[in-house]
N, C-alpha and C positions, 0 to 999 in steps of 0.2 A: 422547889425540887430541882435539881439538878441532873440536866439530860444527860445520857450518858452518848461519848462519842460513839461515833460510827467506827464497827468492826470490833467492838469493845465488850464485853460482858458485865459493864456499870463498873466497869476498873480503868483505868489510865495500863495500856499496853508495855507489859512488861520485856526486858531484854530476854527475860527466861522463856518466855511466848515464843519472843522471834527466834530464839536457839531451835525450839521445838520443831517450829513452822521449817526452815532449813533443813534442820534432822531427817522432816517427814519426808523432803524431798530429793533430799540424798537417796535417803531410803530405797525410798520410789521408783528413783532412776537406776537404782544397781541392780536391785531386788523384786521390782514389777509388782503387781496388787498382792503377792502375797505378804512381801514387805511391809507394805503402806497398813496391813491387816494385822502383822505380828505389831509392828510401833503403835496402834493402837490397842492391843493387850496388854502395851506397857505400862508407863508411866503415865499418861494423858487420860488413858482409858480408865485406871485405877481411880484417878483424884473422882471421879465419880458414883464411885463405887463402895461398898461395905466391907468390911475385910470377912463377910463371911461372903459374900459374892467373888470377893477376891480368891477367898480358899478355895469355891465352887469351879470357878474358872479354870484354877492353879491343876485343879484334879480331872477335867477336860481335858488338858494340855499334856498331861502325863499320860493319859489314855490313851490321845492319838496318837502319841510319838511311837507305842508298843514297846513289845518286848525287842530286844536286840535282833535283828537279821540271823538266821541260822548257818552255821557256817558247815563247810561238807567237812566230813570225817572221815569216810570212806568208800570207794566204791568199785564194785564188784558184779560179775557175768553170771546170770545164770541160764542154762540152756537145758532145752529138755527135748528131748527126741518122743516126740507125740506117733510116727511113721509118716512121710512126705510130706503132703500140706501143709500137717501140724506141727512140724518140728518148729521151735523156737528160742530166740536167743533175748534176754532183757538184760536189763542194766539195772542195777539197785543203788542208788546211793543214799548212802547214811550221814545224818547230819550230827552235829554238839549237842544237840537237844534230844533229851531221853525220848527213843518212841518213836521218832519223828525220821520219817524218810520215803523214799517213792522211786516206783518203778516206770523203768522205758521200753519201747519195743527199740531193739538194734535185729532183727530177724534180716535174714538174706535169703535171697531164695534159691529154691535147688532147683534143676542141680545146679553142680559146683557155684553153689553162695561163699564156698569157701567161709562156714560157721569160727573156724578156728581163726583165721584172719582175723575178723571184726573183734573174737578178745581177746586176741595180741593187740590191736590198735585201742581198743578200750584202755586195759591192764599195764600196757607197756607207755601207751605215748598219752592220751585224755587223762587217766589218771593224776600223773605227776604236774600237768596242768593246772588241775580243777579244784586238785586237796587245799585247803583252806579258804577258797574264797565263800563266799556268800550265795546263798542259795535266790537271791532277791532278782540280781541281774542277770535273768536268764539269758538275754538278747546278747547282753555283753559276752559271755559264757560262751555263745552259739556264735560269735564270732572270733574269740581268742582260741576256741577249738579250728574253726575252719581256717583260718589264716595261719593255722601255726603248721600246714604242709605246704609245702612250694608249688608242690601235684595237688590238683582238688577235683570234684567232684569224681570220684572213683565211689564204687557205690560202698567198699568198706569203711571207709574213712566215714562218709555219710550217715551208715548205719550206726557207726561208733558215735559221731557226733548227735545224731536224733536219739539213740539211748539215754543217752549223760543226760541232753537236754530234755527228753520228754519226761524222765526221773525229778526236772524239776518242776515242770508243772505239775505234777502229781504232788510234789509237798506243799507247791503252793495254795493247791486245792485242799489239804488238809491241814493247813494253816487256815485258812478261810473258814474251816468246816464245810464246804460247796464242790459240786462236781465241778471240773475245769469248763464246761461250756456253760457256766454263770460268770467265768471270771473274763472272758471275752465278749461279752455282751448279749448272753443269754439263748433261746432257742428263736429260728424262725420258721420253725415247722415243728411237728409232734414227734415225728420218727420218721424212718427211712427204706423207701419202698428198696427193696432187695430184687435181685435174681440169685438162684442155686444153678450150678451145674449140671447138667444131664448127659447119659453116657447115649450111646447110639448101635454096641455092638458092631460086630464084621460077620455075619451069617447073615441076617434082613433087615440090614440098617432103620428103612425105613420104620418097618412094623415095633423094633425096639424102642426106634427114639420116642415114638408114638406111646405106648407100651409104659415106657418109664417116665414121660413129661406126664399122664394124666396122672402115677402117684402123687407126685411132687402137686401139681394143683387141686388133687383131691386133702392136700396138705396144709393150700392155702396162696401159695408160689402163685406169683401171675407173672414171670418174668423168666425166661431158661436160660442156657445159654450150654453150647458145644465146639468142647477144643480140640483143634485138629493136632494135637500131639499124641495120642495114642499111638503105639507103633502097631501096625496090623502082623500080627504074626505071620497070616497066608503070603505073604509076599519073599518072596525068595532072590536072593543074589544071582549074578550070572551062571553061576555055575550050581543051579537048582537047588543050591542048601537054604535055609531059614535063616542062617545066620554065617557071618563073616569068621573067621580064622578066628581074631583078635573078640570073637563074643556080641563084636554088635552086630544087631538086626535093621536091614533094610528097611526102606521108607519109599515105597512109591507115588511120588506127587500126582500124579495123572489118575492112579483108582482111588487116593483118597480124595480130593476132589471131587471126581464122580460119584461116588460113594456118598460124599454129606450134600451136594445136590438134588441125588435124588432122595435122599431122608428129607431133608427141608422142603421138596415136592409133598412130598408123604403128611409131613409135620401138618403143612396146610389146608392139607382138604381136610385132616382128622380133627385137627385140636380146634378149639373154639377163636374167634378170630382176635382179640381183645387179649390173648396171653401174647407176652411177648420174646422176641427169639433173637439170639446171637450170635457168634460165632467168634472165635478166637481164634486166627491164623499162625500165631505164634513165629512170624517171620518166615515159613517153611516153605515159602514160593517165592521161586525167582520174578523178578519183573514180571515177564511178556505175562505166567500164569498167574501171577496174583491181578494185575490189570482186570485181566479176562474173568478171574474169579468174581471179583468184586460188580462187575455189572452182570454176571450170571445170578449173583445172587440178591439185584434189587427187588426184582418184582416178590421177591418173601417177606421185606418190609421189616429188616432186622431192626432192633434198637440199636445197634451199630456191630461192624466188623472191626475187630481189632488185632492190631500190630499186623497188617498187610503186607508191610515192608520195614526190615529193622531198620535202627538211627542211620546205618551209614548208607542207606539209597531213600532218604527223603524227598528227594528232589523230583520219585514219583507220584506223590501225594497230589502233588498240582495236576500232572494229567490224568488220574482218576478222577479228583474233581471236576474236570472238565467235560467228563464223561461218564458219570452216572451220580444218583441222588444217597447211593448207599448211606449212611451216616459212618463215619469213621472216627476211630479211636487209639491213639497212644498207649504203649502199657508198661511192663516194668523193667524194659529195656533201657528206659528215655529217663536218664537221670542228670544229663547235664543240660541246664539251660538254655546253651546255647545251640545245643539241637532244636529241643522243642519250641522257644520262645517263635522263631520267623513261622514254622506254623501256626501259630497259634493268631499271628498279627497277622499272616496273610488270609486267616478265615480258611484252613485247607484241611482242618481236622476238625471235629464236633465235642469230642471229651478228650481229657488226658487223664490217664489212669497209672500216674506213679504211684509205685510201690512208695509210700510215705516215710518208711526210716533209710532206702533209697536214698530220698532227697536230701535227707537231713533234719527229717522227724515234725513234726506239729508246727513248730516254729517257720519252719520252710516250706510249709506246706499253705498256711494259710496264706503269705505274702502270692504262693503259687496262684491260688484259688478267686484272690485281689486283682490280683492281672488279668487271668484268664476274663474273668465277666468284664472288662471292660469291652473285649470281641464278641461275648457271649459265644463264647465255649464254656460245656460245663466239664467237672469233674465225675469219677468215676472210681474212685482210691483203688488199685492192685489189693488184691483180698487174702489170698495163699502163695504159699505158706504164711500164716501169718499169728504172731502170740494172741492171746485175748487180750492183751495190755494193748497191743497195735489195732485190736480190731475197735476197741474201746475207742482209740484217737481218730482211727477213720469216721466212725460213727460222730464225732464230736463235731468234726471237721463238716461232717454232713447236716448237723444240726444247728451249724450255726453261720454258714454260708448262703448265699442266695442260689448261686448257681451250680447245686447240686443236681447230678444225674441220675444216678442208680447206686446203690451200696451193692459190692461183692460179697457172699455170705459161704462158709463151710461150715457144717456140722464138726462140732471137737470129740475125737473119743472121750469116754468115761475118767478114764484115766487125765486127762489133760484137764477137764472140771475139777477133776477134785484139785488138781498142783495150781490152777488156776479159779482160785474161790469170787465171782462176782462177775462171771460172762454176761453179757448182753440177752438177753432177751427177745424172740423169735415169738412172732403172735401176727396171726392171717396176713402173713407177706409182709408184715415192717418187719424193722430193728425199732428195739425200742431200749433207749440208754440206761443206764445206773444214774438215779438221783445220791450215791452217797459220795462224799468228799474224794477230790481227786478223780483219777480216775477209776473208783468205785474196785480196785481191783488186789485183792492179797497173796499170795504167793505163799503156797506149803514147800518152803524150800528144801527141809529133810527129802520131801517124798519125790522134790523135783529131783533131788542127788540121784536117786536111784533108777531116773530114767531117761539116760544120756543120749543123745545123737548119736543115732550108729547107720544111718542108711544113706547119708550122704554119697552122690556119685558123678563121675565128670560128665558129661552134658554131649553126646556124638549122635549125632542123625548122620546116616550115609545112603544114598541112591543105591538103586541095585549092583549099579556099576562098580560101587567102591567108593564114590565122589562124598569126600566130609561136607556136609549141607548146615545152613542154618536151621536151630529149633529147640526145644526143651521138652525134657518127658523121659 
């Protein structure tokens, strides 16, 4: 019997062998294992095989490759004027393929979000863009948008650009058949403990704030939170009127401060110790008084004070942290990175709380969220105004990040549920997501036609004196 050589298969080593054997390593070297994996479906793999194993294969291969990429068709703003918080602006874009398309939050906030910018920037400049390409490359998409202004991070541009692109995760999520928080690596938690707003009143702060937190917890809420932009009517200009020549109403720093101080007294003897309390300063104190604020108000044990001081006097965040334990928070001011990032590395703030189509929508958000936990800062997404398509991607963002804070929540009027068919879900203090494809969210566009943005207003805090201040409300 006759041995067969080494390396052999009981054959004398053919030149067609050694073509193969070089092929395989060509292959290999251009292509990396998934080469080395196709060259063995070919020809090599075949001599093995049945030609019905082969047909089997043949029909595997066609399977994965899928249907063609969907290419965009068209896309288009819709905005619905819900009244203040709830007003909202999306993005819908429509693909080649019957059926098939998905919405974005592009929402800006009031006042002046300036709603009509963001779909002149959509309509006028992302549009002409985006028409044809492929809905597959979103990343790519999310950069040919933002590199294509010479000016960037302005929060319209942003909005524009997180519309487009969160319109495409949403197809791709109904491509998949899966809500978009499977297609990033699934949940790491059930749902998302929430805080609601509480109002406080100007006649007995305290006994109201009191008053209206145990509704809210008799509701479920363990989490409040009170924003000092309400203008107090009682407060009157120098010249004893309510209001200024030109319509706006003064702002006195000094009674409203006193004023949620001693409510936040009040809050703590009454309410149970275990609910928890906020505050949102909304930038409306200058230094020396937000400083002062902020360690007046440790000993209440807030889950954090937010936007203490706007983007352009960050540089006092360090000496608040030097001087008290408050927990501190970013908000929907801080849209450019290179504001936020040196807090965030120096450890001088506890959460950031962008408005998320702000930044540049889901896609920029979770890179956000990647960074932050490296200091361990957590998130805290900007909540209102906000569409239910946006609150959907906050939530998403919150379900599948580690260092999640607190989800922001508003009740939507009736009206905005119905234009807005697949809101989230509110059950004893979570959020709790849509299991259906995408972002689980459909749009009665007729009925959104007929209920336009109409309260939008420019944005004026002024001191008794006259002096234009920083603030919103």
């Amino acid at each position: 019997m006759t041995k067969p050589k080494p390396g052999s298969a009981g054959t004398e080593p053919s030149a067609g062998g050694a073509q193969d054997r070089r092929t395989m390593l060509k292959w290999a070297m251009l292509g990396g294992g998934a080469a080395v994996a196709g060259f063995f479906r070919g020809s090599i793999a075949q001599a093995g095989t049945t030609p019905r194993e082969q047909e089997a294969q043949a029909a595997v291969d066609h399977a994965t490759r899928g249907m063609p990429a969907p290419r965009i068709k068209d896309v288009s703003v819709i905005q619905v004027g819900g009244g203040g918080t709830n007003d909202s602006t999306v993005v819908k874009v429509t693909t080649d393929q019957p059926g098939l398309y998905g919405y974005g939050c592009a929402t800006n906030t009031f006042p002046g979000g300036r709603y009509k910018l963001v779909s002149a920037a959509v309509e006028q400049y992302l549009k002409p863009l985006v028409m044809g390409r492929t809905t597959d490359r979103i990343e790519q998409i999310w950069q040919i948008c933002y590199m294509s202004s010479y000016y960037k991070n302005d929060t319209v541009l942003n909005c524009a650009i997180g519309g487009v692109c969160d319109a495409l995760w949403d197809i791709k999520g109904r491509q998949a058949g899966m809500p978009v928080y499977q297609l990033v690596g699934g949940k790491c938690r059930e749902a998302a403990d929430i805080y609601l707003h509480v109002g406080m009143g100007s006649q007995d702060p305290g006994k109201q704030l009191v008053e209206n937190s145990m509704k809210l917890v008799d509701k479920g809420c363990r989490n409040l939170l009170v924003a000092m932009f309400l203008r107090d009517g009682a407060v009157n200009n120098l010249y004893r009127q309510p209001k200024f020549d030109d319509g706006s109403v003064p702002f006195d720093r000094d009674k409203e401060t006193r004023k949620v101080l001693a409510a936040f007294e009040s809050f703590r003897k009454e309410m149970p110790p275990e609910i928890g309390l906020g505050v949102d300063v909304h930038s409306l104190l200058d230094s020396i008084r937000a400083v002062q604020f902020c360690k007046d108000v440790e000993p209440f044990r807030l889950f954090y004070c937010e936007d203490l001081f706007a983007p352009e006097e960050a540089g006092h965040y360090r000496i608040v942290r030097q001087q008290c334990t408050t927990p501190l928070a970013i908000g929907e001011l801080w849209n450019n990175p290179h504001e936020w990032q040196p807090l965030v590395e120096a450890r001088e703030i506890d959460f950031i709380r962008h408005h998320v189509s702000h930044i540049g929508g889901f896609t920029a958000a979770r890179k956000i969220a990647a960074f932050a936990e490296n200091y361990e800062v957590k998130f805290a997404w900007h909540g209102g105004p906000n569409s239910p398509v946006g609150h959907m991607t906050n939530l998403t963002l919150d379900l599948t990040n580690n260092n999640f804070g607190i989800h922001e929540h508003f009740e939507y009027p009736q009206v905005v549920q119905d234009i807005f068919q697949g809101c989230l879900e509110i059950k004893d203090g979570y959020a709790w997501i849509s299991e259906k494809p995408g972002w689980g969210i459909e749009v009665d566009e007729a009925l959104a036609a007929k209920h336009p943005i109409t309260d939008e207003h420019p944005n004026e805090f002024r001191t008794p004196d006259g002096s234009v201040i920083q603030g919103t409300g």
